[in-house]
C-alpha positions in Angstrom: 20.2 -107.8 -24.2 18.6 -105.9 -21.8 21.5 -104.7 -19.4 20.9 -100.7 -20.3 22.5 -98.4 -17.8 19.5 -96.1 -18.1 18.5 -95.5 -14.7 21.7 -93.0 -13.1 24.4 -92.1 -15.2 27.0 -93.6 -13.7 30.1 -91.9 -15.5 29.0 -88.5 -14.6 31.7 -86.9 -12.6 30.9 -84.0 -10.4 33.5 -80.7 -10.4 34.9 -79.7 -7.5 35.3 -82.9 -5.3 37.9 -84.9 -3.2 39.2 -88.2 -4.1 37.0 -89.4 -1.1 34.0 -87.7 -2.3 34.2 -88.6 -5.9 34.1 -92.3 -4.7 31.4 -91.5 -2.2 29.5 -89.8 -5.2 30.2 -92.3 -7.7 29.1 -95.1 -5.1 25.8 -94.0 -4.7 24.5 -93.2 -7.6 25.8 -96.4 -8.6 24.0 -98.2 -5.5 20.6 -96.3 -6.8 21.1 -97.5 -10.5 21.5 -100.9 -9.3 18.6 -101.4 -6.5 16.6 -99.6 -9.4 17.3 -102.5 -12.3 16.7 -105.3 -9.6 14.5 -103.7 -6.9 12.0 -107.0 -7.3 14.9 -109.3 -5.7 16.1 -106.6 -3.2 12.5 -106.4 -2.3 11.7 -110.5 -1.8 15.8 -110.7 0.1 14.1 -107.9 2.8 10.4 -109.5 2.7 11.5 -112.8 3.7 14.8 -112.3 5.5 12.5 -112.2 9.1 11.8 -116.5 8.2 14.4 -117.1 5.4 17.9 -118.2 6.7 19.7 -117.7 3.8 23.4 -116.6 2.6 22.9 -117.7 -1.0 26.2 -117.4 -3.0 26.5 -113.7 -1.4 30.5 -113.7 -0.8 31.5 -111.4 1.8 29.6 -108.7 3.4 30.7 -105.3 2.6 29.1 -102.4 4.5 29.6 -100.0 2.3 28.1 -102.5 -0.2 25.5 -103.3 2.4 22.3 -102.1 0.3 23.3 -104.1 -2.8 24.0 -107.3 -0.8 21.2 -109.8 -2.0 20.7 -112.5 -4.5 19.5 -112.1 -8.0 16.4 -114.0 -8.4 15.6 -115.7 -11.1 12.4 -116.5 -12.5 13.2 -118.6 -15.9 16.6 -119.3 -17.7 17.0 -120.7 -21.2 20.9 -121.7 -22.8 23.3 -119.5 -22.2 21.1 -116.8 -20.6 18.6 -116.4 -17.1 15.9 -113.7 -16.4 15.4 -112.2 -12.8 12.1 -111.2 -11.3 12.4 -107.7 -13.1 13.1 -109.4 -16.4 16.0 -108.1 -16.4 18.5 -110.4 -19.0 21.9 -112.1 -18.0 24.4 -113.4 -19.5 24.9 -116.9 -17.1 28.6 -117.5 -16.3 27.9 -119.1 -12.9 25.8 -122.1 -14.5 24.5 -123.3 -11.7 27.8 -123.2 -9.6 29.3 -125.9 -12.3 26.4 -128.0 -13.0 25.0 -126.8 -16.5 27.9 -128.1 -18.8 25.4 -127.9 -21.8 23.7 -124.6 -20.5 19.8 -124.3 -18.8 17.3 -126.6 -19.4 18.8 -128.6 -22.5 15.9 -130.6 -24.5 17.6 -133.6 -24.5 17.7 -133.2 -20.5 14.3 -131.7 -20.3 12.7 -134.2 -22.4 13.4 -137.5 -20.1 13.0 -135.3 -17.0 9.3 -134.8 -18.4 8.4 -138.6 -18.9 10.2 -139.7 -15.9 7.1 -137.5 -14.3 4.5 -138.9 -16.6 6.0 -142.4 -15.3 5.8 -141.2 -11.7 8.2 -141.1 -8.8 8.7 -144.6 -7.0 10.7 -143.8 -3.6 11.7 -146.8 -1.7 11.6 -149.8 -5.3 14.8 -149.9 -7.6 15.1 -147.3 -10.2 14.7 -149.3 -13.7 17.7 -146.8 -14.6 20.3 -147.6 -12.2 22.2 -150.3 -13.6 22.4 -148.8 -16.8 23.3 -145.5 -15.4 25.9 -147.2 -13.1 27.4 -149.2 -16.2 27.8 -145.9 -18.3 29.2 -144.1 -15.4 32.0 -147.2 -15.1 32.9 -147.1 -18.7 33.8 -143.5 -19.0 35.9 -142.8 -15.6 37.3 -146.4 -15.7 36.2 -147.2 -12.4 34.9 -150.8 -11.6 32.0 -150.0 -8.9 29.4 -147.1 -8.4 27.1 -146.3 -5.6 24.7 -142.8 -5.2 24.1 -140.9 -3.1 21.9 -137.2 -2.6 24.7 -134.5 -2.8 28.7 -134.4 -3.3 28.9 -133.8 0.2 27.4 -137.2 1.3 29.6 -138.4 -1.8 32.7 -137.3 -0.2 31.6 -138.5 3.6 30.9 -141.9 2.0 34.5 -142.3 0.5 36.4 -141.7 3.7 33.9 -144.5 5.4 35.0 -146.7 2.7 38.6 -145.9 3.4 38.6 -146.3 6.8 37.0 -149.5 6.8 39.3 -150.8 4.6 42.6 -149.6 6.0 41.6 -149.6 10.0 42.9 -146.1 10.3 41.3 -143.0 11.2 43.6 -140.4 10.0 43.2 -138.5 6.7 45.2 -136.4 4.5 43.9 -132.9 2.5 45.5 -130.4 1.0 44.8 -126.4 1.8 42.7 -124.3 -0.6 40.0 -127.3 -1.8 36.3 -127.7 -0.8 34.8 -131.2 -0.1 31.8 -129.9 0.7 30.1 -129.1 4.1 31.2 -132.5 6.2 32.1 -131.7 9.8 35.2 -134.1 9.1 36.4 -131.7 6.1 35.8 -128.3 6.9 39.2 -128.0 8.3 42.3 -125.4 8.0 45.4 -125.0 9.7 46.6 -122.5 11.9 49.6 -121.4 14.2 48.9 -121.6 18.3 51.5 -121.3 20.5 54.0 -121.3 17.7 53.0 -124.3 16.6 50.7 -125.1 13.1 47.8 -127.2 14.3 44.3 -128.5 12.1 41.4 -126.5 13.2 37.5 -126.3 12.2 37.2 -123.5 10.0 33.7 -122.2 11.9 32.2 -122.5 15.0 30.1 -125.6 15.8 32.2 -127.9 14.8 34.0 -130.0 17.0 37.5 -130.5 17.5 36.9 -134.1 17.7 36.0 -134.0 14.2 39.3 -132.7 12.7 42.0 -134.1 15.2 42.2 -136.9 12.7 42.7 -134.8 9.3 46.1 -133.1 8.2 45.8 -130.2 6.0 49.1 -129.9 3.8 50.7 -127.3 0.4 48.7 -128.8 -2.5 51.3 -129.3 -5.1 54.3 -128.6 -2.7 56.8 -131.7 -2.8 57.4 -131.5 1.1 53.7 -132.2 1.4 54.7 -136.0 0.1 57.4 -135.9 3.0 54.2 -135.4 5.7 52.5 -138.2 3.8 55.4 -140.9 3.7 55.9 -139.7 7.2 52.4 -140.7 8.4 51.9 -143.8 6.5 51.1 -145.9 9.0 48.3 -143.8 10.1 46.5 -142.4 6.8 43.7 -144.1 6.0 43.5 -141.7 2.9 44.5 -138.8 1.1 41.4 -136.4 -0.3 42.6 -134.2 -3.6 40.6 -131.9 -5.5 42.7 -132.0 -8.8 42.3 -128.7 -9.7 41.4 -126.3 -7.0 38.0 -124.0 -8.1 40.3 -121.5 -6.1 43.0 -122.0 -8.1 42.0 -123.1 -11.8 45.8 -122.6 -12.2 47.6 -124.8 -10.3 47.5 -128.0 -11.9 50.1 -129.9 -10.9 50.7 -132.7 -12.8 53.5 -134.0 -11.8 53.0 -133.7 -8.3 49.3 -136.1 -8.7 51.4 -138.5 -10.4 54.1 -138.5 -7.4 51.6 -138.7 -4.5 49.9 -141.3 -6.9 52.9 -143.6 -7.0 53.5 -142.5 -2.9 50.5 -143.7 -1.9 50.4 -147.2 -4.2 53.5 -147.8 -2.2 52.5 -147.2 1.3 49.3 -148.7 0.5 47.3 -145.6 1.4 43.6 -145.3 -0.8 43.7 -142.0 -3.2 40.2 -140.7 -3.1 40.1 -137.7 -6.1 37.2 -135.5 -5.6 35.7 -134.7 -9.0 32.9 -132.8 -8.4 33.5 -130.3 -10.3 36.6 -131.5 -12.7 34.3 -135.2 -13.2 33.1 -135.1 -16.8 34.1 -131.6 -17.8 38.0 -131.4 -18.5 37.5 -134.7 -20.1 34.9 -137.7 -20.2 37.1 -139.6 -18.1 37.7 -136.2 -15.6 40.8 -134.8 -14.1 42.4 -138.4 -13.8 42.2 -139.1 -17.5 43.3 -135.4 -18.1 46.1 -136.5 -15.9 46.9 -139.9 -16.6 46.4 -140.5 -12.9 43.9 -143.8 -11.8 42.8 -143.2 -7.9 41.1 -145.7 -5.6 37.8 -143.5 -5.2 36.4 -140.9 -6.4 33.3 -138.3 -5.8 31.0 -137.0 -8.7 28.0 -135.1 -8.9 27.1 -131.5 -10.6 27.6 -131.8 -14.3 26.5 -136.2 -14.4 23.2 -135.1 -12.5 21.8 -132.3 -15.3 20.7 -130.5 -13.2 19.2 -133.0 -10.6 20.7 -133.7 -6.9 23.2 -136.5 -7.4 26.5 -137.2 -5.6 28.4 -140.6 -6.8 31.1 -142.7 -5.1 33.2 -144.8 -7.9 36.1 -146.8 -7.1 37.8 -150.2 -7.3 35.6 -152.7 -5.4 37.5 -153.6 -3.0 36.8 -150.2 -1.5 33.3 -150.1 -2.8 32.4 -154.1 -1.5 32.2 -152.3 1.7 28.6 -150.7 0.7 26.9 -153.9 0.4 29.2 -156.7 0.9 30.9 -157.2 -2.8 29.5 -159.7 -5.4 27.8 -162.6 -5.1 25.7 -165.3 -7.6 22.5 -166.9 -7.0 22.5 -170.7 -7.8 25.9 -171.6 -5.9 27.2 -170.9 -2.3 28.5 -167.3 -2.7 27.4 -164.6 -0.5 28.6 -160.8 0.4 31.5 -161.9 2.4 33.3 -158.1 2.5 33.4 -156.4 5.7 30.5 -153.9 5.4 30.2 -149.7 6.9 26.9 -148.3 7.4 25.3 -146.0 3.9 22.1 -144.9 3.4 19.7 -141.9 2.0 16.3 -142.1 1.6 16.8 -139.8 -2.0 19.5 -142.0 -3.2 18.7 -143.0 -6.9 16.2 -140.8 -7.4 14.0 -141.7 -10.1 14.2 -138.2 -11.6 17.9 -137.9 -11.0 18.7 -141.1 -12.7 17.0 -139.9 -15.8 18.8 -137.0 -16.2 22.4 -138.8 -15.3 21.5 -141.1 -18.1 20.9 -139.1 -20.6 23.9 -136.8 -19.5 25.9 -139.7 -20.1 24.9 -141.1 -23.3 25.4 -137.8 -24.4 28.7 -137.4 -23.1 29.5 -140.8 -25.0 28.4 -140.3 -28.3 29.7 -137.0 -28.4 33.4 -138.2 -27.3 36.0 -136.1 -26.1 35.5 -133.7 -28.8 32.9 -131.7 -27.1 34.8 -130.7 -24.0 38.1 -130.4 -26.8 35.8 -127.4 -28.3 34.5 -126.0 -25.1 37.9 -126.1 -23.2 39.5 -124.3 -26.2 36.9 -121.7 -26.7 37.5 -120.7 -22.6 41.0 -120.5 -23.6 40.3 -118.0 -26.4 38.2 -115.9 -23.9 40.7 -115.6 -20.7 43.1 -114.6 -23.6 41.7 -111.8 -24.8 40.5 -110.8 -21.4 43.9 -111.1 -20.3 45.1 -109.2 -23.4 43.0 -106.1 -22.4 44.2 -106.3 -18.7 47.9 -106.1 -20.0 46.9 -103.2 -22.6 44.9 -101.3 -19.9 47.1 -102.0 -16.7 44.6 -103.4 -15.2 45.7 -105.6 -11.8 43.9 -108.8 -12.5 44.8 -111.7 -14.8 42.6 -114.9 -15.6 43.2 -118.9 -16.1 41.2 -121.6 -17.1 41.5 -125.4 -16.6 39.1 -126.4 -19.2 35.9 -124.4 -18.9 36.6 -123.7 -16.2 37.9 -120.2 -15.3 38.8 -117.8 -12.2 41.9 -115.2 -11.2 45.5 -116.8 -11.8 47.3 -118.4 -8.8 49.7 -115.5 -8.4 46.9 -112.9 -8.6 47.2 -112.2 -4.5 50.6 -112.2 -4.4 50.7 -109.6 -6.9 48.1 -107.6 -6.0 50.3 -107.3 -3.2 47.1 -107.6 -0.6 45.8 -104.3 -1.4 42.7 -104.4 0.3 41.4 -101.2 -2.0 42.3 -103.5 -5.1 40.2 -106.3 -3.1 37.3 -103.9 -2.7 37.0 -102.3 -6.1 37.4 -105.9 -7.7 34.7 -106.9 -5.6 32.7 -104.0 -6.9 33.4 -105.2 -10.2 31.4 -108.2 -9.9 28.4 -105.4 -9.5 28.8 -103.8 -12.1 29.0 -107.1 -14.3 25.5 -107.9 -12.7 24.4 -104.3 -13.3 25.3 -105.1 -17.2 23.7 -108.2 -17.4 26.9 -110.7 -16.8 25.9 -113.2 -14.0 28.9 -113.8 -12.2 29.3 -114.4 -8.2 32.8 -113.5 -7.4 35.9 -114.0 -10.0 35.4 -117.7 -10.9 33.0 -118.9 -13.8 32.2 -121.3 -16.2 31.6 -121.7 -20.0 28.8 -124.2 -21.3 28.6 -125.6 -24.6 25.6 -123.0 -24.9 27.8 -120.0 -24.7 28.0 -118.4 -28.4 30.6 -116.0 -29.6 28.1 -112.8 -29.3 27.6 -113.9 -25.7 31.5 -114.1 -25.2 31.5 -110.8 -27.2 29.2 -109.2 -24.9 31.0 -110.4 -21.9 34.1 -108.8 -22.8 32.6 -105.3 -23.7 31.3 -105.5 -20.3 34.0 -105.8 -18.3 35.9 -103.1 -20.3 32.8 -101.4 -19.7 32.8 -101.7 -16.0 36.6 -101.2 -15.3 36.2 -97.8 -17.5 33.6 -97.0 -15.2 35.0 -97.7 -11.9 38.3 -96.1 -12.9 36.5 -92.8 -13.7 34.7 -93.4 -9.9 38.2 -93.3 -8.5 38.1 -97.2 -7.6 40.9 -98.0 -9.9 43.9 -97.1 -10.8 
């Protein structure tokens, strides 16, 4: 593993300085021994900054961070592991933001993506791969209907057009702390004017007209199902994210299974967004984890191997309202639904379709017992983690859903809000980097390509880092 702090020593402690200036020290030497490891990508971030608009999974901008705030870039990644542009080695816990359930560049993946190219790539016909991809995809989530689409973000746009079509209703229900991707209609939070909470866009450029119809409640708070009973007669849908990637640990079962049997009875459409939860916790996703059946629901990330994909699933008569619901030839049948408007010119991507088929015949014949294995060996890993944080009073603590894995739920509240805390565990995510763990921000994924040494490794690292920070005066 090449993750040597050889560059600056970045334990050495000076005599004779202030708190302040022991931090101040510490920080820059630090700063020097990490633009030194990965001065290639700091160099391409400032060469092409003037033409590049770019804020590529940076978090938030720090100045006294300001000289290490740039993307690691990669030039090759293999498994578990990627290589940046000073072949410098990681150890990948970001895997592609949730896509690489089997790790980088599988050869079962790899080998149909490379005779789907030697076949060609026919934009505009049918893909010879759709129907089979669309049957495989129906018999593992238990849905009765698919149609693609480019990105989870289009996925998640199409299911609200589906809902509203159906119900005649404009209004829409979401639940604070979940991401549905960058939508105008979805990028939505609440806020208190006038002494009053109102919905408001979460950035400039979006217009109010695009979120006076969504209501942003508590995910997993029981007076959240008073709101929806309340506005029944206006909801054309209510948007979950199962489990939150903010949150991997609030996972409220019994409160899906409530708004579940809320929304059957007010005849309201339950769209799940499973972007991330699809085909990881479970081949079936969160709702088979769950036990809960909804009306629609978004894929994409870890069905695509690696490929652009979003997918829209549901019970058709939702999904009739893409192309007017089956019909035979031979007799006097005809799509009869009431039809919205979809489209994409990428939509069933030749190259994408591959990929999503061989991701699911995988899935398939392995059976549940791959993500069993992988959801038990993240278990085994926040654990110990955990373990050390408790031993070494350390301020953080981990969860998991599945391999899923980020801070606990309670972690703000317990940190109290310390902004120092915020900082230094910010600065932690540096020093992971500067030891070779790939991690952007607290939240991370295991891949059936992860090995014990690499979990190993991982561990030692963080100890390694928290010693270090500690003896910068960054921790307590």
């Amino acid at each position: 593993m090449n993750a040597q702090t050889s560059q600056i020593d970045l334990e050495q402690k000076p005599n004779n300085l202030s708190a302040v200036e022991l931090k101040q020290q510490y920080l820059a030497n630090f700063i020097a021994g990490y633009n030194q490891r990965t001065k290639t990508s700091k160099q391409l971030s400032q060469v092409y900054r003037p033409v590049l608009a770019d804020n590529k999974n940076l978090g938030e901008f720090r100045l006294p961070l300001k000289q290490m705030y740039y993307p690691i870039v990669a030039k090759r990644s293999l498994g578990s592991k990627i290589w940046d542009v000073d072949d410098n080695e990681y150890v990948d816990l970001m895997m592609g933001l949730g896509i690489n359930l089997f790790g980088h560049n599988p050869p079962f993946i790899k080998e149909v993506l490379t005779e789907q190219l030697e076949k060609g790539i026919q934009i505009g016909p049918q893909s010879d791969l759709v129907g089979e991809v669309a049957e495989l995809i129906c018999e593992l989530t238990n849905m009765e209907r698919v149609a693609f689409s480019n990105t989870g973000t289009e996925a998640v746009m199409t299911a609200i057009r589906l809902a509203r079509t159906l119900t005649g209703r404009e209004k829409i229900a979401m639940f604070s702390g979940s991401y549905h991707g960058h939508f105008d209609g979805t990028l939505v939070k609440t806020q208190t004017v006038d002494g009053e909470l109102h919905t408001v866009p979460i950035a400039p450029g979006i217009p109010l007209n695009f979120v006076k119809d969504v209501l942003v409640l508590d995910y997993g708070n029981p007076e959240s199902l008073e709101i929806i009973k309340a506005h029944e007669q206006e909801l054309a849908a209510v948007l979950v994210v199962p489990v939150q990637t903010s949150r991997p640990g609030l996972q409220p079962k019994v409160f899906l299974h409530q708004l579940r049997q809320l929304t059957t009875e007010s005849k309201i459409p339950l769209i799940f967004d499973e972007m991330v939860t699809g085909f990881r916790i479970h081949p079936g996703g969160a709702q088979a984890y769950f036990g809960v059946q909804a009306d629609i629901a978004t894929y994409g990330k870890i069905v695509g191997g690696g490929m652009p994909i979003g997918i829209i699933a549901g019970k058709s008569i939702y999904m009739d309202a893409i192309d007017g619901g089956m019909w035979n030839y031979a007799d006097s049948s005809y799509p009869s639904a009431n039809k919205t408007f979809f489209a994409g010119t990428f939509c069933k991507h030749p190259l994408a379709m591959a990929a999503a088929r061989a991701v699911l015949q995988h899935l398939k014949t392995q059976g549940s017992a791959l993500q069993e294995q992988l959801n038990h060996r993240t278990s085994q890993f926040v654990a110990a983690l955990n373990a050390y944080f408790a031993e070494d009073n350390v301020p953080l603590r981990m969860t998991n859903f599945g391999s899923l894995f980020g801070p606990a739920a309670s972690e703000e509240s317990s940190s109290g809000g310390n902004a120092s805390i915020s900082a230094s565990l910010d600065l932690l995510r540096y020093h992971l980097m500067y030891r070779g763990v790939h991690l952007l921000g607290a939240s991370g994924y295991l891949s059936t390509a992860h090995t014990a040494e690499d979990v190993d490794y991982v561990i030692q690292a963080v100890k390694d880092s928290i010693k270090a920070l500690r003896e910068g005066g960054f921790l307590p």
